[in-house]
N, C-alpha and C positions, 0 to 999 in steps of 0.2 A: 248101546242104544241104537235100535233101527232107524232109518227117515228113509222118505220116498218122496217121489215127486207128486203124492198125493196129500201128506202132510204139506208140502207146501202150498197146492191149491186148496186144500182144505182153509188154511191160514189166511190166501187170496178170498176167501169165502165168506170168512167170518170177518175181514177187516174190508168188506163192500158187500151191503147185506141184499143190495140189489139184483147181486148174481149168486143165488142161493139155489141153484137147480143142483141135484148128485151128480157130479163126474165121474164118480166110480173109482177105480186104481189105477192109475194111469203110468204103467211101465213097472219093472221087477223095484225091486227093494233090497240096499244094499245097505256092509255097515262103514262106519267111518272108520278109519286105522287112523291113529295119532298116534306119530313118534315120539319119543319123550326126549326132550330136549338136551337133558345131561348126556343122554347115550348118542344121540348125533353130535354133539359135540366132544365125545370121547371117541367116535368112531373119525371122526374129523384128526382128532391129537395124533392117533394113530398112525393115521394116513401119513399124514406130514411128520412123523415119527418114522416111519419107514422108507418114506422117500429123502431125508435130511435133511427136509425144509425146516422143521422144528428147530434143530440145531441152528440153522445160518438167523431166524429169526429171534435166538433166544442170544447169539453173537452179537446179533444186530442191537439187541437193547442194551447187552451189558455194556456195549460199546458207547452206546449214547451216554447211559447213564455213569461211565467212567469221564466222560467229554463234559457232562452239567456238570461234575465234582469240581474235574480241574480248572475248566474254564467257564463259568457261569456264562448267565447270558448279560452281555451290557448295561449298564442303567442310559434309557434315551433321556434326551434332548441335555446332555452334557457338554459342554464345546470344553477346547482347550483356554487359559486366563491370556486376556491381548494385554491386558493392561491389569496394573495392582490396583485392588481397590476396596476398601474394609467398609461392613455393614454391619448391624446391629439388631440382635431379635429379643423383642421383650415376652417373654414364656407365658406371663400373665394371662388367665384367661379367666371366665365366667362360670360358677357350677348351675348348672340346668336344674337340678334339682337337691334337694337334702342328702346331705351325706350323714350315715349314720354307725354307729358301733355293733360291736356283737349283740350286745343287749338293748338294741334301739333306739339308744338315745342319740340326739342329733350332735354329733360335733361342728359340721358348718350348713348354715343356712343356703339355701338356693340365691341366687342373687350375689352369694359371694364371688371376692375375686382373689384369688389364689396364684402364689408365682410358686414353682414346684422347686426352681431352687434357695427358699427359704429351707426346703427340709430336706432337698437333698442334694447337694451345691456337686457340680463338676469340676474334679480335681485331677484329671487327666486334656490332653490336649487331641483332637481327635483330626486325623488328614486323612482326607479326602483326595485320591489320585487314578490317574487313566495307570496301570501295569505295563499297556502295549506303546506308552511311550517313551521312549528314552529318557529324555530331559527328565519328564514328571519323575522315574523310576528313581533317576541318580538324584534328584533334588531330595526326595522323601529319605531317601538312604542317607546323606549327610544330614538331614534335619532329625534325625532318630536319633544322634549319635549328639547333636550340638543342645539340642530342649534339652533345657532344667525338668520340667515336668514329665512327666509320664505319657507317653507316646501312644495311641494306637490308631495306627496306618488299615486305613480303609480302602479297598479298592472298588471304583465304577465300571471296570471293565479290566480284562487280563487274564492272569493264572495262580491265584493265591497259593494252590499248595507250591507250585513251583519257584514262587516267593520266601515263605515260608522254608523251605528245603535250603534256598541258598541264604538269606539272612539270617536264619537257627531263628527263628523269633515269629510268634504270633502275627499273622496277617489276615486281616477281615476285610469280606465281600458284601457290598452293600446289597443285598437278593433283595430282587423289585423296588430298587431304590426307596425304599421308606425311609433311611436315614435323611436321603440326601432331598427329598419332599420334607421332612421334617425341620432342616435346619437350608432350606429354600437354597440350594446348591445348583448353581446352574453353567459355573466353569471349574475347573482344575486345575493347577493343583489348590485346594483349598484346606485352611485349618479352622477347628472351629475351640474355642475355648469360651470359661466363663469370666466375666469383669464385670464386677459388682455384680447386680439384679438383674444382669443380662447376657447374653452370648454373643461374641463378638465372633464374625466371622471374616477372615482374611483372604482374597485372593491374589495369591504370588504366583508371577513371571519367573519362571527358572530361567 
């Protein structure tokens, strides 16, 4: 497609009918060259392909991305526990709307209130610990070993697989703290288990 600088005063012509006199062609006429975008950016990979920037850039991310594996990013506003002190959360909430079955019939009303461990009760004990610190580290380690119940050690900050490596045992990281927002976790070391219709949450001083 051609354009000139008389298409565009043409354009000036018809969009203000006041200045409607011929101007004629006003200067040569030329075409536009558009690069196509895949090929400057494969002419780009290239470049940096042969100078070994590529490489030090594609180092750089495995690198990262070996670094988010081992050591996540922290969950904020967690402090270490000053003092023991047990709380209590009732699951219980409100449904907003009808809950319904495959074939549309309503099983609970809107309006209802539902505690989620009537139907499916916590029969593990769940600790919540900072990794990078000592105390929390060795306190979590002897409480795996002394619970009756079933154990699963959560970490808000640290290095799980390198956890995991030395205790042979399953260790979870709380990514973007949603656990620890969910059962309102604000120091550590923390455990959280169920007692009766409720979840009782403890913060111990190692």
């Amino acid at each position: 497609m051609r354009v000139s600088l008389f298409l565009a005063a043409l354009l000036m012509i018809l969009a203000r009918p006041a200045l409607s006199e011929d101007l004629g062609v006003i200067g040569p006429m030329y075409e536009i060259a558009e690069r196509d975008l895949i090929a400057v950016i494969q002419e780009k990979l290239r470049a940096m392909e042969d100078s070994g920037e590529l490489q030090k850039v594609e180092e750089s991310y495995r690198a990262k991305v070996i670094e988010g594996v081992e050591r996540p990013r922290p969950v904020d506003g967690i402090k270490a526990v000053q003092s023991a002190r047990t709380y209590y959360i009732d699951p219980t909430f409100t449904l907003e709307r009808d809950v319904v079955d495959e074939q549309g019939r309503v099983m609970f009303r809107k309006g209802t209130q539902v505690n989620p461990l009537d139907y499916a009760g916590l029969n593990q004990v769940l600790v919540f610990f900072d990794g990078d610190d000592d105390k929390q580290r060795e306190f979590v380690a002897g409480y795996l070993k002394e619970e009756k119940l079933p154990v699963k050690p959560v970490l808000i900050a640290g290095a799980p697989l390198e956890l995991m490596r030395e205790w042979k045992r399953e260790v979870f990281f709380d990514q973007g703290g949603v656990l620890s927002r969910h059962f309102r976790i604000t120091a550590s070391p923390a455990t959280v288990r169920q007692e009766g219709k409720r979840l009782r949450v403890d913060e111990i001083r190692p």
